[in-house]
mmCIF file of the C-alpha atoms, coordinates in Angstrom:
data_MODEL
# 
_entry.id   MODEL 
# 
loop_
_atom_site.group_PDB 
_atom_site.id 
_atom_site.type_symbol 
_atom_site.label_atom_id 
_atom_site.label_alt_id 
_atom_site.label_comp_id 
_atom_site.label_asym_id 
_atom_site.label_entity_id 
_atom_site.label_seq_id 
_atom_site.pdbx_PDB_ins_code 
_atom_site.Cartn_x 
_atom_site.Cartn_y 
_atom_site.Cartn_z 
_atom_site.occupancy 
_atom_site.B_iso_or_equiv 
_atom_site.pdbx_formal_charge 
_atom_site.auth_seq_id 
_atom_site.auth_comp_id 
_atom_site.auth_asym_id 
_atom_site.auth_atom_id 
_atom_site.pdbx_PDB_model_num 
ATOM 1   C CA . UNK A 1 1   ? 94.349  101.304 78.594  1.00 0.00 ? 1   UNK A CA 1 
ATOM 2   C CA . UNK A 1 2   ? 93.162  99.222  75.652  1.00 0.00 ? 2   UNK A CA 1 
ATOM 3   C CA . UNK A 1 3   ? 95.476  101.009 73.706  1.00 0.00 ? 3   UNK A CA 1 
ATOM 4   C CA . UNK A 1 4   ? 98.290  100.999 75.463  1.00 0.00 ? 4   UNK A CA 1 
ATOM 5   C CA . UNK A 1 5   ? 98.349  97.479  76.110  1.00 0.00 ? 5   UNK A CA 1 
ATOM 6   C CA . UNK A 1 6   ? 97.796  96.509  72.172  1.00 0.00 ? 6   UNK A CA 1 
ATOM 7   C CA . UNK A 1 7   ? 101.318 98.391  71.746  1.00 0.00 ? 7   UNK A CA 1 
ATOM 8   C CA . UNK A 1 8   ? 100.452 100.045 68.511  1.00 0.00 ? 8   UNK A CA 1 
ATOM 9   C CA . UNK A 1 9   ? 99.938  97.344  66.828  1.00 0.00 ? 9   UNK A CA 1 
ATOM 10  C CA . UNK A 1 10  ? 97.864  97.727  63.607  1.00 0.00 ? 10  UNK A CA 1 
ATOM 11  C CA . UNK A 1 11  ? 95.658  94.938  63.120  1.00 0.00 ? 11  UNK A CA 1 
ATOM 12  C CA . UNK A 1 12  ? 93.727  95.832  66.332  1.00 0.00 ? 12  UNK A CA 1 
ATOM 13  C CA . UNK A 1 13  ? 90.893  98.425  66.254  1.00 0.00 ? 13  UNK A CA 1 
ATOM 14  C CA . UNK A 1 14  ? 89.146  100.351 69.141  1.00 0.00 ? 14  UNK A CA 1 
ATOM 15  C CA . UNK A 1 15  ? 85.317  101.449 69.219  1.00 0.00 ? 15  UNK A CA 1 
ATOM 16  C CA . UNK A 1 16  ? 83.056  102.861 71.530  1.00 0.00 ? 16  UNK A CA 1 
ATOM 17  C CA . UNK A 1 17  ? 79.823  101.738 71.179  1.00 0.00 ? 17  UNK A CA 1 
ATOM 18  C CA . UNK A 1 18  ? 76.450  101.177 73.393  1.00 0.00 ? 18  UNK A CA 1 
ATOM 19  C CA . UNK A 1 19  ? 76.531  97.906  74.554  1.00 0.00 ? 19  UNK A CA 1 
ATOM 20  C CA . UNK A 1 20  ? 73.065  97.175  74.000  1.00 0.00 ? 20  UNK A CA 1 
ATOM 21  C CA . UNK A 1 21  ? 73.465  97.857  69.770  1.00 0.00 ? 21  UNK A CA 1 
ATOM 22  C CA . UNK A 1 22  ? 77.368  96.693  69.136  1.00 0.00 ? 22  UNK A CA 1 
ATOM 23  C CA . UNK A 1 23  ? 78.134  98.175  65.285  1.00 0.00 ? 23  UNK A CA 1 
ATOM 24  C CA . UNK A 1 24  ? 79.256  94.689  64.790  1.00 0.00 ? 24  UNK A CA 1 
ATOM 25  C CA . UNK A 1 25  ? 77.629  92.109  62.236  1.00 0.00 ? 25  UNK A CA 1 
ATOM 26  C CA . UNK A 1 26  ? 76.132  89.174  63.740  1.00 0.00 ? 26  UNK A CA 1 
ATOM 27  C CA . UNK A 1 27  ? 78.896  86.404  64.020  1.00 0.00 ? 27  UNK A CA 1 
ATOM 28  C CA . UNK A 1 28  ? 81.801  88.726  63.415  1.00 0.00 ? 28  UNK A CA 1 
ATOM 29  C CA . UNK A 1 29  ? 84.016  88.686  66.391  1.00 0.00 ? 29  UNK A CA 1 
ATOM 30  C CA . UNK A 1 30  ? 86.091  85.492  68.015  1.00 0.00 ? 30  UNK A CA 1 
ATOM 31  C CA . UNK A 1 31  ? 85.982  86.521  71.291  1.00 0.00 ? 31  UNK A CA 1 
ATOM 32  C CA . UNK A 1 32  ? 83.875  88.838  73.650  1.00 0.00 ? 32  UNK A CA 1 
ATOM 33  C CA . UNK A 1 33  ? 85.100  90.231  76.849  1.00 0.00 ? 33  UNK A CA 1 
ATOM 34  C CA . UNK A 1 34  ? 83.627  92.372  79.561  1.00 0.00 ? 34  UNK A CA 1 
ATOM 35  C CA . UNK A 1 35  ? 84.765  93.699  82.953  1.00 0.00 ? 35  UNK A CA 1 
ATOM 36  C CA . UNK A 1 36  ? 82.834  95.679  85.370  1.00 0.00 ? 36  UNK A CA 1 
ATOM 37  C CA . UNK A 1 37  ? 80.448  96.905  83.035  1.00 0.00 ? 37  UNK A CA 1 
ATOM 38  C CA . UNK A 1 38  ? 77.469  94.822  83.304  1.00 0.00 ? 38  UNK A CA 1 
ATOM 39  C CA . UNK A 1 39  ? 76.939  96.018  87.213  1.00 0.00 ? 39  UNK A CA 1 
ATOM 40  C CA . UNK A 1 40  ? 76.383  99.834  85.606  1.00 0.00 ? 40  UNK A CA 1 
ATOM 41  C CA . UNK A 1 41  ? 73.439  98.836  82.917  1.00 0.00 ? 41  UNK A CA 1 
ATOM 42  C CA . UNK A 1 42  ? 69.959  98.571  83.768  1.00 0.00 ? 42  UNK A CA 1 
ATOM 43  C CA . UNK A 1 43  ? 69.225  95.221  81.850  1.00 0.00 ? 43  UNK A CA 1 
ATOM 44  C CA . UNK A 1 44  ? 72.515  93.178  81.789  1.00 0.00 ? 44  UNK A CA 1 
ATOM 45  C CA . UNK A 1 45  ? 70.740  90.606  80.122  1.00 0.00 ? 45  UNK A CA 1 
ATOM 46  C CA . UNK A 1 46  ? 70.561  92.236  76.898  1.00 0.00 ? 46  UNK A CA 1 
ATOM 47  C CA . UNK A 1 47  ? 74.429  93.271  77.091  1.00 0.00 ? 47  UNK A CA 1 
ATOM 48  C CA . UNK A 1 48  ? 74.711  89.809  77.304  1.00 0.00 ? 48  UNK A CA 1 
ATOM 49  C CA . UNK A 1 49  ? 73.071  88.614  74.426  1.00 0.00 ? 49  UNK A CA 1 
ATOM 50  C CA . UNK A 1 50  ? 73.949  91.371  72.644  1.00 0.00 ? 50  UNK A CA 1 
ATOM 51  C CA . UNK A 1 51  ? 77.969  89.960  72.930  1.00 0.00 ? 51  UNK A CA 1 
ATOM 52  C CA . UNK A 1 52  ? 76.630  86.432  72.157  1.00 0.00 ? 52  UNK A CA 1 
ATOM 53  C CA . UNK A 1 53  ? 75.024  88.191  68.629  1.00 0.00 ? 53  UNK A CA 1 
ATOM 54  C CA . UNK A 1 54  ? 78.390  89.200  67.530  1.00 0.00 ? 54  UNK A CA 1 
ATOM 55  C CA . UNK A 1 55  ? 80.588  86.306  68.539  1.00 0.00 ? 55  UNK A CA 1 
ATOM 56  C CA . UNK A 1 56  ? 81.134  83.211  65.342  1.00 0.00 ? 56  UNK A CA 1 
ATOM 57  C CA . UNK A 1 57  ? 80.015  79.611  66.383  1.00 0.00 ? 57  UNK A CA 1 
ATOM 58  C CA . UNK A 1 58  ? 82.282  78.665  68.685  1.00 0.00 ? 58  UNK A CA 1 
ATOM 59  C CA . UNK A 1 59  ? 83.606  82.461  69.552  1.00 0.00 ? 59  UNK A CA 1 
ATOM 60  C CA . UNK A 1 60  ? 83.905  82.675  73.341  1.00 0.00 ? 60  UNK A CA 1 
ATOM 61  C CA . UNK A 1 61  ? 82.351  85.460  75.890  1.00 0.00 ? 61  UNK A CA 1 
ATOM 62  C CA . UNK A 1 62  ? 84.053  85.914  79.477  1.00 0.00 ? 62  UNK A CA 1 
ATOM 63  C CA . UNK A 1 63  ? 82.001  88.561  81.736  1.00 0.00 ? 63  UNK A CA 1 
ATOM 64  C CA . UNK A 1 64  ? 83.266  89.456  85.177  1.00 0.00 ? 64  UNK A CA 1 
ATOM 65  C CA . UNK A 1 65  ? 81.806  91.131  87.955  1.00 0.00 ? 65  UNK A CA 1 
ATOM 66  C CA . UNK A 1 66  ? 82.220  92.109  91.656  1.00 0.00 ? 66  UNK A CA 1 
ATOM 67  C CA . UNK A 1 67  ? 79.121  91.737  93.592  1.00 0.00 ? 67  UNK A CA 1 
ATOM 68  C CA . UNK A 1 68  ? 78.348  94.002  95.958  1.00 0.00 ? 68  UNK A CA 1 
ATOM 69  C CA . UNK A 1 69  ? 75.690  91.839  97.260  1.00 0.00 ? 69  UNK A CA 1 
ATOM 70  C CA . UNK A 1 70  ? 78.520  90.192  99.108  1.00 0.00 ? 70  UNK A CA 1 
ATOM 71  C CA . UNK A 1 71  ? 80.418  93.321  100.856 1.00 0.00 ? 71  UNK A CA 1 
ATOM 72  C CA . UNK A 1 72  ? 80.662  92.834  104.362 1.00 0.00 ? 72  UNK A CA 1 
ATOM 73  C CA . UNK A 1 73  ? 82.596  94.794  107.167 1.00 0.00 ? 73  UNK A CA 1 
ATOM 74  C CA . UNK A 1 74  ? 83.454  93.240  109.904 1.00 0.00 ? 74  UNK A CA 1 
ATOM 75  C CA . UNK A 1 75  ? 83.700  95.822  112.141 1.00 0.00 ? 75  UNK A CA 1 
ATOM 76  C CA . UNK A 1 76  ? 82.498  97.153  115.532 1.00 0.00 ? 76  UNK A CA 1 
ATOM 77  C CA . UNK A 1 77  ? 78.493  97.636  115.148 1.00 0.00 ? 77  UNK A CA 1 
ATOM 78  C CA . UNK A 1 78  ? 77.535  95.137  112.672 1.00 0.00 ? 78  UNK A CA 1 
ATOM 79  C CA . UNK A 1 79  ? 74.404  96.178  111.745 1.00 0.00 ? 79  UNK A CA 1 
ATOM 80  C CA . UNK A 1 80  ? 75.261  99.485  111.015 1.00 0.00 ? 80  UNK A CA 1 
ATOM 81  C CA . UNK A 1 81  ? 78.592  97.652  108.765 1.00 0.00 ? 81  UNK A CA 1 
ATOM 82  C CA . UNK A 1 82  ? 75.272  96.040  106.935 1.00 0.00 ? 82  UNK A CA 1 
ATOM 83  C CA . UNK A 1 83  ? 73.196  99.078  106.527 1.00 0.00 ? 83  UNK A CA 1 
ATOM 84  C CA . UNK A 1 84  ? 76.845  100.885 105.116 1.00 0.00 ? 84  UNK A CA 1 
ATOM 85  C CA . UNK A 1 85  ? 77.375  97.909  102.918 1.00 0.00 ? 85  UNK A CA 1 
ATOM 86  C CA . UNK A 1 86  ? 74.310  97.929  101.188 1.00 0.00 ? 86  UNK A CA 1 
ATOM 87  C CA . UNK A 1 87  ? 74.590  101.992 100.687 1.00 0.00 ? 87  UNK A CA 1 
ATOM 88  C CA . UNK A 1 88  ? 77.485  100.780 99.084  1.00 0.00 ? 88  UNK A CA 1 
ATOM 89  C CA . UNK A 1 89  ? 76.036  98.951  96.697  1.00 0.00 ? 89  UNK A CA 1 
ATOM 90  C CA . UNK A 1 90  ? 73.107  101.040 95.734  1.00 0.00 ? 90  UNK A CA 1 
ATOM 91  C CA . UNK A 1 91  ? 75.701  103.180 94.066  1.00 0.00 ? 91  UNK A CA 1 
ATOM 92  C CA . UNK A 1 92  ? 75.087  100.928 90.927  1.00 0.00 ? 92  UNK A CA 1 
ATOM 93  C CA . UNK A 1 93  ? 72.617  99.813  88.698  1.00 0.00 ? 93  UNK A CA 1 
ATOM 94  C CA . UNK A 1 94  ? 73.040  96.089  89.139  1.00 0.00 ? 94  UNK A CA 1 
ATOM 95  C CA . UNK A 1 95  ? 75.019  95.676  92.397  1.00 0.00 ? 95  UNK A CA 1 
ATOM 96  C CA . UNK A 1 96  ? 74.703  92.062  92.412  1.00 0.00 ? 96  UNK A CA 1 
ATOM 97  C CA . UNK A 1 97  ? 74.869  91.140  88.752  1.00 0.00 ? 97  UNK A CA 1 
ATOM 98  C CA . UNK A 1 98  ? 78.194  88.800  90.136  1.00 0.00 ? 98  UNK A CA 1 
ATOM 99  C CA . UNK A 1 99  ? 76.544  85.931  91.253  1.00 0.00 ? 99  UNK A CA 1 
ATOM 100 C CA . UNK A 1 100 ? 73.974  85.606  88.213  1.00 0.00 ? 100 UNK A CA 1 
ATOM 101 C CA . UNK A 1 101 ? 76.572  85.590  85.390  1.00 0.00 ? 101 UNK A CA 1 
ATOM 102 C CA . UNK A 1 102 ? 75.940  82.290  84.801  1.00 0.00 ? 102 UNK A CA 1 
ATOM 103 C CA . UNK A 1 103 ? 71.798  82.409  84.444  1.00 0.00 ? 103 UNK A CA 1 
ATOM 104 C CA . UNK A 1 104 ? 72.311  85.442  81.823  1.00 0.00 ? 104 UNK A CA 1 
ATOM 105 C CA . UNK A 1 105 ? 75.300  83.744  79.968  1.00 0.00 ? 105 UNK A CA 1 
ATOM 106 C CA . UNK A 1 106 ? 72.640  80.134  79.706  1.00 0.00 ? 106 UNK A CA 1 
ATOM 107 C CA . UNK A 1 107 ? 69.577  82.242  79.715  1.00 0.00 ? 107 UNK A CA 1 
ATOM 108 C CA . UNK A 1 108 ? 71.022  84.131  76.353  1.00 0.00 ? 108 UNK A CA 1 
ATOM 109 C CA . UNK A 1 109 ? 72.309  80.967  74.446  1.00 0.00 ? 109 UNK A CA 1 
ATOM 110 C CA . UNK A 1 110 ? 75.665  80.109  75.729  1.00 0.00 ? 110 UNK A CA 1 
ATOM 111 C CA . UNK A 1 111 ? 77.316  76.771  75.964  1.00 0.00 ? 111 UNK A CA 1 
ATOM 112 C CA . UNK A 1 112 ? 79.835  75.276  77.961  1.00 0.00 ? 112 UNK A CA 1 
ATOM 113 C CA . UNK A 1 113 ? 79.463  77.628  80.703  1.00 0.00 ? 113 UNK A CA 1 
ATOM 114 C CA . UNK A 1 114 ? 81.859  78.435  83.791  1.00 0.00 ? 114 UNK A CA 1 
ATOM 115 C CA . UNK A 1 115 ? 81.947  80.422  86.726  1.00 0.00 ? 115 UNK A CA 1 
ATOM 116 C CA . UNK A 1 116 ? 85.069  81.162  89.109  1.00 0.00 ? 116 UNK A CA 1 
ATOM 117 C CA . UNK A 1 117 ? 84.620  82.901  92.197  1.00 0.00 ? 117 UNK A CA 1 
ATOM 118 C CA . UNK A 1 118 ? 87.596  84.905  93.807  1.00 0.00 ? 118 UNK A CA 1 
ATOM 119 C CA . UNK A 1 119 ? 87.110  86.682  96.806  1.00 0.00 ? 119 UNK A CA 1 
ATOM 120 C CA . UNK A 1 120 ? 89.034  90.244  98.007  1.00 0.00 ? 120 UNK A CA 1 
ATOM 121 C CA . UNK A 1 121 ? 89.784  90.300  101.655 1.00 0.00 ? 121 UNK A CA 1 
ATOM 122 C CA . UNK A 1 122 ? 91.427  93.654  102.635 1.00 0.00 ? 122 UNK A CA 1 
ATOM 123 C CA . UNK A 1 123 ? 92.648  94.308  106.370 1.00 0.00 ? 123 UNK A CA 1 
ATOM 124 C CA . UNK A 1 124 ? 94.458  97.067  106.329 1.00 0.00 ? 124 UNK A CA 1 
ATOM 125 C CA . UNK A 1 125 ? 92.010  100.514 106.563 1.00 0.00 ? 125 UNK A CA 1 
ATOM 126 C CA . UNK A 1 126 ? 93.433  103.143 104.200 1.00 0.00 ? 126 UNK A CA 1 
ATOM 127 C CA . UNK A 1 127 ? 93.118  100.290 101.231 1.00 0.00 ? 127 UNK A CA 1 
ATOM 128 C CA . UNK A 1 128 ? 89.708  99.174  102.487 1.00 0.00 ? 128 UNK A CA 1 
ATOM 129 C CA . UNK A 1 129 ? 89.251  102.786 102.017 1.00 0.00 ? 129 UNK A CA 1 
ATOM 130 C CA . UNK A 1 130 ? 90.469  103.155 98.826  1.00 0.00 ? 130 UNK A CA 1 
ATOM 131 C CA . UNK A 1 131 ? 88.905  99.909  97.465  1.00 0.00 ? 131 UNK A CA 1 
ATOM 132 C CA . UNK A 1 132 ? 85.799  100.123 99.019  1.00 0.00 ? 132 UNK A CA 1 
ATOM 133 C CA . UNK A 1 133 ? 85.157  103.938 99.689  1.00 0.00 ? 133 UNK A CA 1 
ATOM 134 C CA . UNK A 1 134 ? 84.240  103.304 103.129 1.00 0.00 ? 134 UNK A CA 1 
ATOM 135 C CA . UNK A 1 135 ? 83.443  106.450 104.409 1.00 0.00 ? 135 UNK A CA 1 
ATOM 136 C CA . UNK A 1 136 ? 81.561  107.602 100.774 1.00 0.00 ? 136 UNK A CA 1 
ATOM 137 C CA . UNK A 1 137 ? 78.893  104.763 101.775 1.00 0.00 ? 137 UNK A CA 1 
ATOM 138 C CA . UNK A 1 138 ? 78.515  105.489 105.163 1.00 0.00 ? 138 UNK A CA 1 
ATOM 139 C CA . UNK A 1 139 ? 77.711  109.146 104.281 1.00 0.00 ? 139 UNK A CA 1 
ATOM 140 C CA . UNK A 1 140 ? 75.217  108.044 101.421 1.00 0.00 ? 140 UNK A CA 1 
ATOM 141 C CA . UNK A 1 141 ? 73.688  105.666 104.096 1.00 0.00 ? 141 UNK A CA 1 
ATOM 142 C CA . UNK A 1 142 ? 73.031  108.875 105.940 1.00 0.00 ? 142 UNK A CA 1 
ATOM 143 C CA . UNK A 1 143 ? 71.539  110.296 103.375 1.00 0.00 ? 143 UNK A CA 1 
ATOM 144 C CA . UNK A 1 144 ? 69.081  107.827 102.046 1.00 0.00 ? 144 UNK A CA 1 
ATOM 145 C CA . UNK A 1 145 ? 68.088  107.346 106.027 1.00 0.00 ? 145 UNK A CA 1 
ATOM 146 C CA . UNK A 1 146 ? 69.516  104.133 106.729 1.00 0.00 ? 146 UNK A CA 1 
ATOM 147 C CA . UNK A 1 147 ? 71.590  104.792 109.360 1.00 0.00 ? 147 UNK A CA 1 
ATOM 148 C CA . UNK A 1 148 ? 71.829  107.873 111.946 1.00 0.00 ? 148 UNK A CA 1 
ATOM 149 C CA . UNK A 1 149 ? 75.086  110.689 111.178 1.00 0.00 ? 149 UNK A CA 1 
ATOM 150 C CA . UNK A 1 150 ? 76.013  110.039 114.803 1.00 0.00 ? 150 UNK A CA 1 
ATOM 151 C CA . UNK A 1 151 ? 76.029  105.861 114.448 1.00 0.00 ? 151 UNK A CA 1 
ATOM 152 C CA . UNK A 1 152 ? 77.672  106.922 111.462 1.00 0.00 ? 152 UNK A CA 1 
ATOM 153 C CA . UNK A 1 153 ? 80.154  108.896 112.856 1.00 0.00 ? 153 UNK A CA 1 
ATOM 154 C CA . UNK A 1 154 ? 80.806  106.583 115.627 1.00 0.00 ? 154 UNK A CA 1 
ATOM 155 C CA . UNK A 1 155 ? 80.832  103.197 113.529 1.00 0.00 ? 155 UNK A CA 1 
ATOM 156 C CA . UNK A 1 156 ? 83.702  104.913 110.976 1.00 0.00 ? 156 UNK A CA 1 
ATOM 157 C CA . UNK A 1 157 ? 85.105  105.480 114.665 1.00 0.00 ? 157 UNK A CA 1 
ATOM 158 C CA . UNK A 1 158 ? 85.235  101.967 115.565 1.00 0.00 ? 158 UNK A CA 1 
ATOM 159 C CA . UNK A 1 159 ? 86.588  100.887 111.792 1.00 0.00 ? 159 UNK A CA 1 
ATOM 160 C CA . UNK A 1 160 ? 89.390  102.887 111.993 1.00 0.00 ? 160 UNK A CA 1 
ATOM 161 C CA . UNK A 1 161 ? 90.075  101.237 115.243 1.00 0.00 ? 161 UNK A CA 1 
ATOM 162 C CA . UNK A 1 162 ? 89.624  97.738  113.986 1.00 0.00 ? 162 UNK A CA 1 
ATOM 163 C CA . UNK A 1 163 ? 91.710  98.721  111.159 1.00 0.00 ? 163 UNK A CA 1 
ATOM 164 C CA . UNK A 1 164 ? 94.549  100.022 113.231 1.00 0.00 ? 164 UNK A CA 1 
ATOM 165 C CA . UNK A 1 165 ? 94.510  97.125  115.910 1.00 0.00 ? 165 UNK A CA 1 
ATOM 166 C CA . UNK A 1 166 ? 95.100  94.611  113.118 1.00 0.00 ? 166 UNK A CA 1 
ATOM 167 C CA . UNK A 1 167 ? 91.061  93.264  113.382 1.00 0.00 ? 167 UNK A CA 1 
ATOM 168 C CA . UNK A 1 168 ? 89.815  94.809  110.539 1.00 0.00 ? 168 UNK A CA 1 
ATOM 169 C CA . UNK A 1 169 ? 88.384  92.812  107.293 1.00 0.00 ? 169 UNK A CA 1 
ATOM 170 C CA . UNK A 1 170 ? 86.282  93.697  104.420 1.00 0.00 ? 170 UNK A CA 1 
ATOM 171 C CA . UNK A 1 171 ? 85.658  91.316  101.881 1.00 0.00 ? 171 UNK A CA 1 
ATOM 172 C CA . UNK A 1 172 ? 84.019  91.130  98.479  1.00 0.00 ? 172 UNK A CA 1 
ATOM 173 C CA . UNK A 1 173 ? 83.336  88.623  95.940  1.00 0.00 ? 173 UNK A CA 1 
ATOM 174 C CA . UNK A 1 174 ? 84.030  88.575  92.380  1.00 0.00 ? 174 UNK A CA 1 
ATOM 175 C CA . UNK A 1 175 ? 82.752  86.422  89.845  1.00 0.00 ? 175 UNK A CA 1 
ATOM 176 C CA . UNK A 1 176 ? 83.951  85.441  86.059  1.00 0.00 ? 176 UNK A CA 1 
ATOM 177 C CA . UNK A 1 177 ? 81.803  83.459  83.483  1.00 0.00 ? 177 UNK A CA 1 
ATOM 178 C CA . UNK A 1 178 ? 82.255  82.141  80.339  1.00 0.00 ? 178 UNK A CA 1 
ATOM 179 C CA . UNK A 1 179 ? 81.398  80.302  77.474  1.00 0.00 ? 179 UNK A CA 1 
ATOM 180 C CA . UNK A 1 180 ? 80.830  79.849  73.855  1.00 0.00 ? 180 UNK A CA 1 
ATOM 181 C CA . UNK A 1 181 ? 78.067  80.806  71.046  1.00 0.00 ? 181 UNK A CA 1 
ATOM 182 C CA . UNK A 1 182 ? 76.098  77.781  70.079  1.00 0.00 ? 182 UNK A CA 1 
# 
């Protein structure tokens, strides 16, 4: 996607790297961005400070992440919309890395820090579904014992009703931070 949206252009290069040892020299880069990566890494700290190595004085980092810490269903059967939720999020290696962006961006040197929030509110089932994978968590949520296949069964029941008499909502929060090396 990277690609595509730099057109061709030639003074724009493309690397895959680990994002815990960037082949980048300290200081090197203007800008650092990432998106959704730092709830799939075990320490996001270190990704973190790892961008912050590579940025110039002055070179900004942005980092945003959902946090799945803040899923909720509203749905028939609340607490089993809880126990699905945080199946959900288990999924990931740091489900709620959203709301601490700005501790790891301070914590690893940055200045001038900022955090937006934006919230996703879905109503409508089949892209609560798609979004969300719904019915993915309340299986897993099954599996790791949380919840019962027949509550299971019957709360998917009731969200699919809620969905198709208009009271369905799932929501999500994102989070974006940023700031500048020192």
């Amino acid at each position: 996607e990277a690609r595509r949206r730099a057109g061709g252009r030639a003074d724009v290069e493309f690397v895959e790297a680990d994002a815990l040892a960037l082949p980048v020299a300290d200081g090197a880069l203007d800008g650092a961005r990432a998106e959704r990566v730092l709830l799939h890494v075990d320490e996001p700290a270190r990704v973190v400070a790892e961008m912050l190595r590579v940025l110039r004085p002055g070179g900004r980092i942005v980092v945003a992440e959902p946090d799945w810490a803040t899923l909720v269903i509203d749905a028939p059967a609340p607490r089993t919309g809880r126990l699905v939720a945080r199946a959900a999020a288990a999924r990931f290696r740091s489900p709620s890395v959203g709301h601490t962006l700005r501790r790891l961006l301070r914590h690893a040197g940055a200045a001038e820090v900022a955090v937006a929030a934006r919230t996703l509110v879905i109503d409508d089932h089949d892209a609560a579904e798609r979004v969300f994978q719904i019915a993915d968590a309340a299986r897993r949520a099954v599996d790791d014992g949380l919840v019962a296949a027949e509550a299971a069964a019957a709360w998917l029941a009731g969200v699919e009703r809620a969905g198709a008499a208009g009271d369905l909502m799932v929501a999500m929060t994102a989070f974006m931070a940023s700031g500048r090396r020192r």
